[in-house]
C-alpha positions as CSV (number, residue, x, y, z in Angstrom):
1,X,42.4,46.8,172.6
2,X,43.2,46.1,168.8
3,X,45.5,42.9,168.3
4,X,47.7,42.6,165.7
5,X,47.4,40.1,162.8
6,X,50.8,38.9,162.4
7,X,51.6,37.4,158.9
8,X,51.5,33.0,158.8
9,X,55.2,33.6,157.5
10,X,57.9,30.9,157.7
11,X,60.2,32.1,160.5
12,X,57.8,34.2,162.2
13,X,59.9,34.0,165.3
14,X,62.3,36.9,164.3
15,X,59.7,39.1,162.8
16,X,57.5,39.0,166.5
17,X,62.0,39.3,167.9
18,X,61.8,42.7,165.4
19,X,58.5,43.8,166.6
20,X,59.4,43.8,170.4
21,X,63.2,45.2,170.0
22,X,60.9,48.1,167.7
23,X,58.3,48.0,171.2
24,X,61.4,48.5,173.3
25,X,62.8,51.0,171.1
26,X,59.5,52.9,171.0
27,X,59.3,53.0,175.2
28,X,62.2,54.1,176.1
29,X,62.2,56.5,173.5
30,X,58.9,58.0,175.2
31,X,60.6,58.0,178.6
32,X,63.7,59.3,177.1
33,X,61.7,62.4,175.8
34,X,60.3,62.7,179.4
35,X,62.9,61.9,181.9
36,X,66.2,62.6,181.5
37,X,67.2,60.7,185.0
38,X,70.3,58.6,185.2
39,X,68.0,55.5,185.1
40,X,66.4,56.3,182.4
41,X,69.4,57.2,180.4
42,X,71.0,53.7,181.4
43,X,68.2,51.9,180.4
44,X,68.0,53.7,176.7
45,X,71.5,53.0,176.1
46,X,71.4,49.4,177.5
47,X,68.3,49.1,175.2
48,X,70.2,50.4,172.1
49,X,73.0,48.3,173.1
50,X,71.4,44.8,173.1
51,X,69.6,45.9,169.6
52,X,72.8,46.6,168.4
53,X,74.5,44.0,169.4
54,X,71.9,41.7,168.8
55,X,71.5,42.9,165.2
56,X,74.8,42.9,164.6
57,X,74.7,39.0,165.5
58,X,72.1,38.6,163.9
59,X,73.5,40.1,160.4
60,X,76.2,38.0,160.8
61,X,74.5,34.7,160.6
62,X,72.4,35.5,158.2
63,X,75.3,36.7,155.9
64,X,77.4,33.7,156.8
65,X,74.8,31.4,155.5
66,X,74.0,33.9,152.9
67,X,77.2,32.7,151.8
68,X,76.7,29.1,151.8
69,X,73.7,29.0,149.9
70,X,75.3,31.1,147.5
71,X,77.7,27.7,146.4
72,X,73.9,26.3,144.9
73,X,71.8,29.4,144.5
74,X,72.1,33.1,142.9
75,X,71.7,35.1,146.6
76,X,71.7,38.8,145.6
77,X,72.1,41.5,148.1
78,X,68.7,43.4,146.9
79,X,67.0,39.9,147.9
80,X,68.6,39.1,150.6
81,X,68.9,42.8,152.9
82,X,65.8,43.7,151.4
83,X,63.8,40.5,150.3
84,X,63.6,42.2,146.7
85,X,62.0,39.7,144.9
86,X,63.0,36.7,147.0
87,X,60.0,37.3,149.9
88,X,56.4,36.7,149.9
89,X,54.9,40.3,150.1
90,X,53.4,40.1,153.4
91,X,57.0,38.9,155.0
92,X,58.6,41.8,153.0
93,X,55.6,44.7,154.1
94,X,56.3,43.7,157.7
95,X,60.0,43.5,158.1
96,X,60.8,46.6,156.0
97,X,57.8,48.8,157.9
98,X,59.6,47.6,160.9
99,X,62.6,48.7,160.4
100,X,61.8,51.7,158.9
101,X,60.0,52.0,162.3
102,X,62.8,51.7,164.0
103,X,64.7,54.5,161.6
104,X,62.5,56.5,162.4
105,X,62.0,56.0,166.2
106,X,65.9,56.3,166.4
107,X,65.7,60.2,164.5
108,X,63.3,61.1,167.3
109,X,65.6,60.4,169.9
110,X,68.5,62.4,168.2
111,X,65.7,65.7,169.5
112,X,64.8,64.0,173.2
113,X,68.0,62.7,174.5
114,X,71.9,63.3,174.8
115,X,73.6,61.3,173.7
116,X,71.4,59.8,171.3
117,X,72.0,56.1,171.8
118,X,69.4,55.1,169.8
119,X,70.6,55.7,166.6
120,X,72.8,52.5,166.5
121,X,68.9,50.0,167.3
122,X,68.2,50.1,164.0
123,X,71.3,47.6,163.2
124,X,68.2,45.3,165.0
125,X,66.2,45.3,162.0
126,X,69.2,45.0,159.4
127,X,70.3,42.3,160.9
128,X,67.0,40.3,161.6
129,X,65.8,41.3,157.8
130,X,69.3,39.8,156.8
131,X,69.1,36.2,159.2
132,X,65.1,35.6,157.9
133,X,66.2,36.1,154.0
134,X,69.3,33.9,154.4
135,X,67.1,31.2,155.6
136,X,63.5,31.5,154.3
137,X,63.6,33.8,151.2
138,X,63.8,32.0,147.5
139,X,66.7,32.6,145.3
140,X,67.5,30.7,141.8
141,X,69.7,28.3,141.6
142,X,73.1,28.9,140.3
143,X,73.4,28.5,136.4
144,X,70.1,29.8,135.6
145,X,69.8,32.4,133.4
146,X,73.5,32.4,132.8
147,X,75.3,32.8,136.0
148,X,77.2,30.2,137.2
């Protein structure tokens, strides 16, 4: 079986978080296009549910201390939602793939299952993308280059 060379990234703890909410995504999503038992259908929507709501946290504590670093640092949306220039490249490759991932795992349940529950999961990448650049990713400080 192939392993997976995770990136030696500060704050590697919500990119592995990303990569099994994406797993969990994924398998349900296969069961989901196989089974459409009660069970099943519970446990898709409980798995969309927690990413959801999980991402949604998540967003929401990485915006809030978005927000207080922005008082000593320039903390622009393109760096911090999508680690535009504020991320090493490795971090960047591997959280955006991800949630594209998960974009793209949530359009294939709109075909296998009713209703499509999936489609609010990818919140779970969002909003892990959005905690790991408010704490980790590089922004100049405030009064350079003539903002301030």
């Amino acid at each position: 079986m192939a392993r997976i060379a995770l990136p030696d990234i500060e704050g590697r703890g919500l990119l592995v978080a990303d990569l099994v909410g994406t797993a969990a995504l994924a398998a349900v999503t296969l069961l989901l296009a196989v089974s459409n038992a009660d069970a099943v259908v519970v446990l898709g929507l409980a798995v969309a549910v927690v990413l959801f709501v999980g991402g949604t946290v998540a967003w929401t504590i990485g915006f809030l201390r978005a927000v207080g670093r922005s008082r000593e640092e320039q903390v622009d949306l393109a760096g911090l939602f999508y680690l535009t220039g504020s991320a090493p490249l490795e971090a960047r490759t591997w959280f955006l793939r991800t949630w594209f991932a998960q974009m793209a795992i949530a359009a294939g349940a709109v075909a296998v299952s009713r209703p499509p529950f999936a489609v609010m999961a990818p919140v779970w990448g969002i909003g892990l993308i959005t905690w790991w650049g408010s704490r980790h990713a590089t922004f100049p400080p405030r009064g350079a280059g003539g903002d301030g």
